[in-house]
Backbone bond lengths (Angstrom), bond angles and torsions (degrees), N, CA, C in turn:
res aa  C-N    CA-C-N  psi(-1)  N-CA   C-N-CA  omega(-1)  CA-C   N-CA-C  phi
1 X - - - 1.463 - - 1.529 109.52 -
2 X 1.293 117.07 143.81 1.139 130.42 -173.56 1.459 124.12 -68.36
3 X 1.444 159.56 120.33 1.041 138.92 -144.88 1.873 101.00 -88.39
4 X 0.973 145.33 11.78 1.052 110.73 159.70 1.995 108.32 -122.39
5 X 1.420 85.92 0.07 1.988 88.96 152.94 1.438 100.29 -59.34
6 X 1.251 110.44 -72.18 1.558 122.31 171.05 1.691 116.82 1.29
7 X 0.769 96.68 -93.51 1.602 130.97 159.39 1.761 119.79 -4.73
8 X 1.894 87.70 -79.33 1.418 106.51 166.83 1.535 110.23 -56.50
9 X 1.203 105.33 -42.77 1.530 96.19 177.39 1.662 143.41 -80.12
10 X 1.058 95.89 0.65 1.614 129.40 -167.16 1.438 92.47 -104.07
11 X 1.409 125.46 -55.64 1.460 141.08 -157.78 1.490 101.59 -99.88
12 X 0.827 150.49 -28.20 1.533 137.62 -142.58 1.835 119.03 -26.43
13 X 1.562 121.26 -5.89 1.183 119.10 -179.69 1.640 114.42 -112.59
14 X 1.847 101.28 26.71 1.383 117.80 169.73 1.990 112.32 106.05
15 X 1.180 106.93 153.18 1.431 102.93 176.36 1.227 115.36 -177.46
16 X 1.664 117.09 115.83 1.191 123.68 -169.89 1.577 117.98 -110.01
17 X 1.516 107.40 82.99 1.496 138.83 -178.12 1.199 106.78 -77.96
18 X 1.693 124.88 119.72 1.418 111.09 149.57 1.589 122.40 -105.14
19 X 1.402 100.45 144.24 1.657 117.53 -162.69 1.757 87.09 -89.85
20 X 1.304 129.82 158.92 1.259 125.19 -176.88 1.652 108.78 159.52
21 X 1.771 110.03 96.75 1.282 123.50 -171.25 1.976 102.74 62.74
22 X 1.383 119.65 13.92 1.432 116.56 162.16 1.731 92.47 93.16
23 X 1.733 106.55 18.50 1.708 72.54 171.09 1.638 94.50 -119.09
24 X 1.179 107.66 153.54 1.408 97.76 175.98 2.052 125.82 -127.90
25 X 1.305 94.95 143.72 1.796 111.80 -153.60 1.462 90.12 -136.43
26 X 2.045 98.47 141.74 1.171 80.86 167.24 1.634 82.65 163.98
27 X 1.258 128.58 -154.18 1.382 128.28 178.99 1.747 93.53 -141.62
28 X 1.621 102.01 175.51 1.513 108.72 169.24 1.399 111.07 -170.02
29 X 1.214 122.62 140.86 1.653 122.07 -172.09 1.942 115.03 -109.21
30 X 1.542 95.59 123.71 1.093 113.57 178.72 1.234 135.43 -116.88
31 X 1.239 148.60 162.13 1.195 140.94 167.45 1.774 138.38 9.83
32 X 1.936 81.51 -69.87 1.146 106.47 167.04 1.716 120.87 -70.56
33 X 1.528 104.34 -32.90 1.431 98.36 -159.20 1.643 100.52 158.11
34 X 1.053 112.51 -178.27 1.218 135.00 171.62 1.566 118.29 -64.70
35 X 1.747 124.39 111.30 1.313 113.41 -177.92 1.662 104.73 -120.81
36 X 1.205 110.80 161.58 2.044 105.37 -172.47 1.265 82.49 -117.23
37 X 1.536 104.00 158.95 1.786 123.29 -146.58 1.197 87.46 -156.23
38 X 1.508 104.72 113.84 1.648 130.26 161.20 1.462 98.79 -107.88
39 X 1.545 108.78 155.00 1.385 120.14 153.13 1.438 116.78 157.04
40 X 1.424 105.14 172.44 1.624 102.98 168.99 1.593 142.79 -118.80
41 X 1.352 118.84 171.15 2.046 92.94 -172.15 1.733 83.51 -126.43
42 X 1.604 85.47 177.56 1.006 113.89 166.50 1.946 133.37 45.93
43 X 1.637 88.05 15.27 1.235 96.97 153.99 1.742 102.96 110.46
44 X 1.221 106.75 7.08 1.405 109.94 -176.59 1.133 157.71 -8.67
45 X 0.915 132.48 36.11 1.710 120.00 -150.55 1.689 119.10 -51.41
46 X 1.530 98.32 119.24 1.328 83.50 -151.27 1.823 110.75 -94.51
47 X 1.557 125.89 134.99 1.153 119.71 -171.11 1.383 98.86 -135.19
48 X 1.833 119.20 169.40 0.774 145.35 -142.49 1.603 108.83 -53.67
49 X 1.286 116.99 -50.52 1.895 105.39 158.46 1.543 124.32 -46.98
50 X 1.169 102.56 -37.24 1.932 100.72 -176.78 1.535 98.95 -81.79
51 X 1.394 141.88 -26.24 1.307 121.27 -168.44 1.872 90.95 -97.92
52 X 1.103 133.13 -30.07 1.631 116.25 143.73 1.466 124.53 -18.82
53 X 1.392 108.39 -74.17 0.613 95.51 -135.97 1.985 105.70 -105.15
54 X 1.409 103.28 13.35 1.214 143.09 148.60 1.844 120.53 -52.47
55 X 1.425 99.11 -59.48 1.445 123.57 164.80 1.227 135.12 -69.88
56 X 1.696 105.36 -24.95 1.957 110.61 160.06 1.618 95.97 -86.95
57 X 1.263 132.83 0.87 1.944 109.47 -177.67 1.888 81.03 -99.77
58 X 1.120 146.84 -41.41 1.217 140.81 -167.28 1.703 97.29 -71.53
59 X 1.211 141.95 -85.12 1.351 130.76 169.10 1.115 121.67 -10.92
60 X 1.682 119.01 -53.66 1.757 100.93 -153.28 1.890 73.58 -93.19
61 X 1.315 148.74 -11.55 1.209 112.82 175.23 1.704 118.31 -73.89
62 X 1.157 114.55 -16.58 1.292 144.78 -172.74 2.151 108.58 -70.30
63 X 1.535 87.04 -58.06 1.598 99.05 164.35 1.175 103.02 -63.02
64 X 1.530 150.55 -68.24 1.103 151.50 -157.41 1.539 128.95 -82.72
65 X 1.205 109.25 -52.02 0.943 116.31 147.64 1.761 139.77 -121.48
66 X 1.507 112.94 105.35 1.248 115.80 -144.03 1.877 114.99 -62.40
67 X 1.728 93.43 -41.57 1.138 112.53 -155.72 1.982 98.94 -100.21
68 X 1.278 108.17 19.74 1.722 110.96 -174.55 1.393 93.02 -71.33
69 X 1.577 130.58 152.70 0.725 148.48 147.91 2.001 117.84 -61.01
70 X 0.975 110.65 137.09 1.733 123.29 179.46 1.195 119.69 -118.65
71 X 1.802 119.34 106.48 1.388 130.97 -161.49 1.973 90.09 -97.58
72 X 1.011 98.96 111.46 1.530 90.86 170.64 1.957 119.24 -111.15
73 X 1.616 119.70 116.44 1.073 132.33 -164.89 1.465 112.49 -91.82
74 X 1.405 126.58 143.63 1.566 113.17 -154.12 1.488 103.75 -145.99
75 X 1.113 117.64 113.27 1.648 132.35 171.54 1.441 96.77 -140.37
76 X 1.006 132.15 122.26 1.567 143.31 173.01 1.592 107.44 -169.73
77 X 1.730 111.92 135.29 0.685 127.49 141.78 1.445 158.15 -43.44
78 X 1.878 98.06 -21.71 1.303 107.94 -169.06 1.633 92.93 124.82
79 X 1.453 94.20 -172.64 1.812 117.06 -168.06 1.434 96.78 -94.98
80 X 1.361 116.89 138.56 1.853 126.28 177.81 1.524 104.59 -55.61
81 X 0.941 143.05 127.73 1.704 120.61 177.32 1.561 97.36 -122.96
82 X 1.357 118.04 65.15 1.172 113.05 163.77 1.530 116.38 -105.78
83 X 1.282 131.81 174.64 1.464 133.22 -168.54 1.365 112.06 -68.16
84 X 1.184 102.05 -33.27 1.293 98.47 168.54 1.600 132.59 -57.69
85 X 0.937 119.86 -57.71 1.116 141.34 -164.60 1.624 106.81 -90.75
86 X 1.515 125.77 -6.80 1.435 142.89 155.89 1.179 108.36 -75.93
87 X 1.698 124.17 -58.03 1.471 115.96 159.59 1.192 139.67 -52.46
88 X 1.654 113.11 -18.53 1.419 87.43 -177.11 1.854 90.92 -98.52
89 X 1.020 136.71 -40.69 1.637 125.57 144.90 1.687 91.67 148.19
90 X 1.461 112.36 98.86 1.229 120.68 -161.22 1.616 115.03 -102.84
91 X 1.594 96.26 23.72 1.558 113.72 176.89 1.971 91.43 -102.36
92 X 1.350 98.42 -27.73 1.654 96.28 166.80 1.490 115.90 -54.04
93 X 1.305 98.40 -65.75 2.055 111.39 178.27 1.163 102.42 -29.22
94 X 1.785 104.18 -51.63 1.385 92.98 -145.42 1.573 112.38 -75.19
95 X 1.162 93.70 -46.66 1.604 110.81 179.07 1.948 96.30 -44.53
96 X 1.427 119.52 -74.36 1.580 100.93 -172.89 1.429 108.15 -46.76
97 X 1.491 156.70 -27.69 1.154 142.56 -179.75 1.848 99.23 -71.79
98 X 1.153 127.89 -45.67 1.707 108.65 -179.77 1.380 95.07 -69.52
99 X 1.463 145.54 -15.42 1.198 100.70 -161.89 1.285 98.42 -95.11
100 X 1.627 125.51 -14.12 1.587 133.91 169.05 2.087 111.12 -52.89
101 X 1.367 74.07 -31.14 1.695 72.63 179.80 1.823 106.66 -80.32
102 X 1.331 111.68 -36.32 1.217 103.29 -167.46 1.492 111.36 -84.45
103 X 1.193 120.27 -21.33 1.877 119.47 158.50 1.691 107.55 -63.55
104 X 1.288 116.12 -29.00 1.724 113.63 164.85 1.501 114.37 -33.70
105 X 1.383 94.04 -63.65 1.579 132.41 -156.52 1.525 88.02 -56.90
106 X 1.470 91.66 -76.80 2.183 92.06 176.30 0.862 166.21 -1.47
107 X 1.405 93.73 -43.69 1.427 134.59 -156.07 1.790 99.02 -144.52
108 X 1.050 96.66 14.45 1.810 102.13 156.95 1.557 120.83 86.07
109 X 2.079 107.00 20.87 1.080 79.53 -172.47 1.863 99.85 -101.65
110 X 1.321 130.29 138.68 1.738 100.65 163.31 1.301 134.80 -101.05
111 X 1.044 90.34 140.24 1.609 111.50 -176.70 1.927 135.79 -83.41
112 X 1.429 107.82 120.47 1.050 94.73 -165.97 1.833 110.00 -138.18
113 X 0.995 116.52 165.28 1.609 113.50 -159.68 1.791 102.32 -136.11
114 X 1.238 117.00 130.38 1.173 129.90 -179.79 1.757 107.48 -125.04
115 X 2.016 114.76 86.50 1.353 85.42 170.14 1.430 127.84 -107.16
116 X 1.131 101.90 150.24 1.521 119.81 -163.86 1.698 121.05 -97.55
117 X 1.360 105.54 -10.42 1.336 116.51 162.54 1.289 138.50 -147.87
118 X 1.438 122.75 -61.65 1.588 111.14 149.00 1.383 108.59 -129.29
119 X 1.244 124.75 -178.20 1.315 136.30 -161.55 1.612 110.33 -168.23
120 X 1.115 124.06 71.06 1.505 138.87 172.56 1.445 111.31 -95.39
121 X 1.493 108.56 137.55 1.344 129.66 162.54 1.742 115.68 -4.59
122 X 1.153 126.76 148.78 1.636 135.33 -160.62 1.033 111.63 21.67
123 X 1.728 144.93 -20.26 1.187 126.75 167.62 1.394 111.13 -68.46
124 X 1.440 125.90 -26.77 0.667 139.42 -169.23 1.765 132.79 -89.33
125 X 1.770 77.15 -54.04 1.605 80.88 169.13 1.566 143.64 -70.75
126 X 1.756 94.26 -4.07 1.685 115.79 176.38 1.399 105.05 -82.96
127 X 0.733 142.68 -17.95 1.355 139.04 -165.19 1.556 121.69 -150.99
128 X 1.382 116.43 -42.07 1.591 101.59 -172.44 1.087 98.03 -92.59
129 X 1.636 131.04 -55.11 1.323 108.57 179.89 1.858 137.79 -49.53
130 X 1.544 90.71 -39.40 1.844 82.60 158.73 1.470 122.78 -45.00
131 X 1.109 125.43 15.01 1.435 91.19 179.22 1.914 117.66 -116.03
132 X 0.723 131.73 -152.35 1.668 129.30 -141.74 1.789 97.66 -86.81
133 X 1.174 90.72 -30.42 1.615 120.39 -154.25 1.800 110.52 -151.82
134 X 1.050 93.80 127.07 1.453 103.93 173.17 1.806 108.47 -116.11
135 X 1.459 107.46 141.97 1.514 114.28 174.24 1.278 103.50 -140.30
136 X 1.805 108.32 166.31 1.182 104.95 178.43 1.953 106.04 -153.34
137 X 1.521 115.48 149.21 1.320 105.05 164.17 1.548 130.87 -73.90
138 X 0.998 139.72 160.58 1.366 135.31 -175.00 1.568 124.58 -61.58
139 X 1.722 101.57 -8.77 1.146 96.90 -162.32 1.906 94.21 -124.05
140 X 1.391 111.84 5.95 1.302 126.52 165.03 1.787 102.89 -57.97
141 X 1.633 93.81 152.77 1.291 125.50 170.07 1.466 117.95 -135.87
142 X 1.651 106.32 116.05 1.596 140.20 -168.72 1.726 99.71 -120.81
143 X 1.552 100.12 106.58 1.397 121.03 144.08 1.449 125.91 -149.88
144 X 1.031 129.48 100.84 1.241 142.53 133.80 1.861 101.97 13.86
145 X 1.414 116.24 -104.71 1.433 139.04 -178.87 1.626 118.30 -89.08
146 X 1.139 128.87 125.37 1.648 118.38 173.14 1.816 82.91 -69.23
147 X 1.443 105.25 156.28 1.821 128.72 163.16 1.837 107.36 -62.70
148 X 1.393 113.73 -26.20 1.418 112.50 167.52 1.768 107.63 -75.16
149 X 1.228 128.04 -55.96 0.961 101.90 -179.80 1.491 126.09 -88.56
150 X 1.440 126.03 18.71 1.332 150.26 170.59 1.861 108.06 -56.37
151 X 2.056 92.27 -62.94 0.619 98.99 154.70 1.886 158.28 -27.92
152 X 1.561 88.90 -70.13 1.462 102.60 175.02 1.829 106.78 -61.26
153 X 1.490 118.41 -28.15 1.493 101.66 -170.62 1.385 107.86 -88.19
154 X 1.499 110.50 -20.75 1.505 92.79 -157.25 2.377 90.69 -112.00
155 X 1.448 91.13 13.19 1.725 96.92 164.47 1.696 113.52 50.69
156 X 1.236 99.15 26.60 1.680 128.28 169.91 1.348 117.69 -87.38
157 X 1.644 135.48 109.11 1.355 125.24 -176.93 1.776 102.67 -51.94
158 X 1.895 112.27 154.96 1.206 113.11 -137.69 2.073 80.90 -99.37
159 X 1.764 99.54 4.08 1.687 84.60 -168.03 1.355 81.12 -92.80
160 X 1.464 145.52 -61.52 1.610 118.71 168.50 1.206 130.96 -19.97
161 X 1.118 128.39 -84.70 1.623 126.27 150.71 1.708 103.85 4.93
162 X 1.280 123.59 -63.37 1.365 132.15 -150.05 1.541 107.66 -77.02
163 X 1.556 103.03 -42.04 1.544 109.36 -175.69 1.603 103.84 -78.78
164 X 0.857 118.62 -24.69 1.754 146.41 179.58 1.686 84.03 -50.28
165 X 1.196 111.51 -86.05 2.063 127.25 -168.83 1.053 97.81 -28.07
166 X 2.020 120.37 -47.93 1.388 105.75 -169.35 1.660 127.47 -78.81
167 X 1.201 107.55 19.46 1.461 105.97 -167.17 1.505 109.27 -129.80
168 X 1.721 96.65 -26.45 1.169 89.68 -167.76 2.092 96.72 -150.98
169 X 1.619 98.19 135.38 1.323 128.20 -173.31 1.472 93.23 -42.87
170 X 1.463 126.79 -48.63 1.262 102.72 -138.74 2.075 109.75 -88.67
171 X 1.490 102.02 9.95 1.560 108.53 -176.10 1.524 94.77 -127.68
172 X 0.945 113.11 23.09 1.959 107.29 179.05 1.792 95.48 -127.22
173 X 1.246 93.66 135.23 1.568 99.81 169.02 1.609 135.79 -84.16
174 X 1.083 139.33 -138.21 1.379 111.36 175.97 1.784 132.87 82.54
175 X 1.512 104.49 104.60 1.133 101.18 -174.72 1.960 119.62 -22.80
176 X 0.933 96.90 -67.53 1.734 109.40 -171.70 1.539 115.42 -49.30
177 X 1.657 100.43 -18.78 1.813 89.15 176.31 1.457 95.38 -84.81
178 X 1.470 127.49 -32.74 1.673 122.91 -176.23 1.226 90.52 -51.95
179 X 1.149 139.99 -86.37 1.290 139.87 -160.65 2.101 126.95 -36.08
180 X 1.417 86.73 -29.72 1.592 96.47 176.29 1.612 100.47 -90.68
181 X 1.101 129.82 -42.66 1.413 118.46 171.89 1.638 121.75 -82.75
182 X 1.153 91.08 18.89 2.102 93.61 154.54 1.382 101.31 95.71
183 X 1.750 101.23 -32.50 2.352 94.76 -176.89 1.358 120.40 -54.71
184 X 1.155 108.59 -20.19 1.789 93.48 -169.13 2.209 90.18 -131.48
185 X 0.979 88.67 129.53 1.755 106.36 -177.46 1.483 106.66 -47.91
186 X 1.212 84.77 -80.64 2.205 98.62 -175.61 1.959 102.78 -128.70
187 X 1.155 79.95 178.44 1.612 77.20 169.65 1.698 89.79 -129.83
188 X 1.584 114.14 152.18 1.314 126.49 -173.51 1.450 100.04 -93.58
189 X 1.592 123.16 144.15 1.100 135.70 162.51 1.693 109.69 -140.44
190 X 1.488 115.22 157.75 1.954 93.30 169.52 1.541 101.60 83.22
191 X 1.423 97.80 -159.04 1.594 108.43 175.24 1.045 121.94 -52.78
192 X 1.688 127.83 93.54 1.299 122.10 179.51 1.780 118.49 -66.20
193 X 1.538 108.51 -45.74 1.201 113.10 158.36 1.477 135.78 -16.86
194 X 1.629 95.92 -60.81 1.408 100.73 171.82 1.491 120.82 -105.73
195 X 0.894 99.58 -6.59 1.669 102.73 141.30 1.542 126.25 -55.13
196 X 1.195 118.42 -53.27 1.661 121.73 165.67 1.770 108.05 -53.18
197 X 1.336 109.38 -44.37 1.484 104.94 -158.69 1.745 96.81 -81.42
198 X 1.328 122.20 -28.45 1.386 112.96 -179.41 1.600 110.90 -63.97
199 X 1.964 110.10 -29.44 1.325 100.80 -176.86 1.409 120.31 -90.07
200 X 1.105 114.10 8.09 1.669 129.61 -163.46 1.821 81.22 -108.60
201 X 0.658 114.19 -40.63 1.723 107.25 179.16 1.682 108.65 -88.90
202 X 1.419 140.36 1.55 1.604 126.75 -179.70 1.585 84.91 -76.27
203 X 1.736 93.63 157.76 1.439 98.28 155.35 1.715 118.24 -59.46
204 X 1.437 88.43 171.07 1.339 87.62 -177.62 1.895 87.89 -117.57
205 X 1.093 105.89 122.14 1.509 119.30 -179.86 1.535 137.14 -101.30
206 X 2.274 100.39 15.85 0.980 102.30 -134.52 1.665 146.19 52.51
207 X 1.343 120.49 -177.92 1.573 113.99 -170.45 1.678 107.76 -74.74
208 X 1.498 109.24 124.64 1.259 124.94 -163.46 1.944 104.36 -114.64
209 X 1.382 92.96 -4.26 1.935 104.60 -162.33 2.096 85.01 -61.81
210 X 0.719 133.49 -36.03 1.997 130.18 -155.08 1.835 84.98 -83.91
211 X 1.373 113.16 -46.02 1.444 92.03 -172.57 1.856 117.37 -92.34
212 X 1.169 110.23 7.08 1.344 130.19 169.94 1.162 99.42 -72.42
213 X 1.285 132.83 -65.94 1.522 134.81 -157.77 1.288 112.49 -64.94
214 X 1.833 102.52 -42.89 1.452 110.75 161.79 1.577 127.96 -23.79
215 X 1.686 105.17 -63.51 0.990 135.45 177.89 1.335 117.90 -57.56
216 X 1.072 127.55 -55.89 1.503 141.75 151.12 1.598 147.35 -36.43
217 X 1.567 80.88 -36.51 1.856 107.00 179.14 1.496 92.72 74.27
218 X 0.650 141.56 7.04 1.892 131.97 155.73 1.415 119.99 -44.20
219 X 1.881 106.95 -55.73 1.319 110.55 174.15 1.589 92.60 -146.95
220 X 1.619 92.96 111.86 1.383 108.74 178.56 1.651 107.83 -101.60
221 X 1.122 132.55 51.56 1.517 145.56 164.20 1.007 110.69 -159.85
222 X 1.098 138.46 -48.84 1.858 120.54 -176.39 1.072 140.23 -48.62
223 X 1.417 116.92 -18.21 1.748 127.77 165.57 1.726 95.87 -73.71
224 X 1.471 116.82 -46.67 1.464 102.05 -167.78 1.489 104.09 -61.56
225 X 1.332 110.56 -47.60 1.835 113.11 -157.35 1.278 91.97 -50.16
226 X 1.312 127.41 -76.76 1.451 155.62 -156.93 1.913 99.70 -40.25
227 X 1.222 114.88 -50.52 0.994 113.15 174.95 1.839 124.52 -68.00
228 X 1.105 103.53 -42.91 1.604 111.32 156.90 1.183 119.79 -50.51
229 X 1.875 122.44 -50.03 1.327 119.77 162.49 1.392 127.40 -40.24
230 X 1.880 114.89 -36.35 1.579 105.44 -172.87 1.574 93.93 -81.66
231 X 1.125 115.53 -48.62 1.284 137.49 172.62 1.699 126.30 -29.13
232 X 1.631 103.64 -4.68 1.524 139.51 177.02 1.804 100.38 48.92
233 X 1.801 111.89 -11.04 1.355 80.08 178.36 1.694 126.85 -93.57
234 X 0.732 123.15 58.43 1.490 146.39 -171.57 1.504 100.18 -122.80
């Protein structure tokens, strides 16, 4: 879907987004009220200026308005990995943009992420995945890791890895395995509109993704481990 179909359809009671180097800021009025709109298009790779400057539209909505709700929109490629942006150390950026999101959160605002096109590793994980709730369109693409570089980190031949995807959610990419392993809530189809306003209204129950998967068979151990972990007997 096109990003300003997107838009209209998400918004229908108006929305004044600015697009700028593919990141996009801005506010939009809904149902409920007034929501502020971060995000990116067209495939972004996102580096140390865009998660800036990503992180001053979440703050000053945060200063200003404490309790606004934060629609966060998601097409990224992944993290910029150019020298630049390695030198100045863009695990810094990134990290101050979650923690801008998570003083949001704090202080009452919730946060929620709709992606609409891709969603790869550090572009991803700074920003859309923090949020309360993750969603996605049907025709979105969710991976975390490509299986090539899965490979190289975890020093696993890449045709294991491969037969691995087919069996099991948690090494195959693809909207529908997010969804069976608890990361992504629902996927939106239909009224996107009220699709936003139903998710801007669930409780917020804290992170529910470990007992989702449960539920799902996506990831049928991580609610147990995790709980043994706080649980010290692990």
């Amino acid at each position: 879907m096109v990003l300003s179909e997107l838009l209209d359809r998400l918004f229908p009671l108006g929305h004044r987004i600015d697009q700028r180097d593919d990141v996009l800021t801005g506010t939009a009025s809904t149902a409920l009220g007034e929501v502020t709109v971060i995000g990116t298009a067209n495939r972004l790779e996102v580096g140390v200026d865009h998660a800036l400057a990503l992180a001053a539209t979440v703050i000053a909505s945060t200063k200003a308005h404490p309790q606004r709700p934060i629609v966060m929109l998601v097409d990224t490629a992944g993290q910029r990995l150019s020298r630049r942006d390695e030198l100045l150390g863009i695990n810094g950026y990134f990290a101050h943009l979650a923690k801008a999101l998570d003083l949001a959160r704090r202080r009452g605002a919730a946060l929620v992420s709709l992606v609409y096109g891709e969603s790869v590793s550090g572009g991803f994980l700074s920003f859309g995945l923090m949020a309360d709730a993750v969603y996605a369109l049907p025709e979105a693409q969710v991976r975390v890791m490509d299986l090539r570089a899965m490979a190289r980190v975890t020093k696993q031949p890449l045709e294991k890895l491969q037969a691995l995807s087919q069996s099991s959610p948690v090494f195959a990419p693809g909207v529908e395995n997010y969804v069976a392993m608890g990361a992504v809530r629902a996927i939106w189809r239909g009224d996107l509109a009220q699709a936003l306003i139903d998710a801007l209204e669930a409780p917020r129950e804290g992170d529910t993704r470990r007992a989702l998967g449960a539920q799902r068979g996506g990831r049928t151990l991580a609610a147990d481990v995790s709980a043994m972990v706080a649980a010290g007997d692990a």
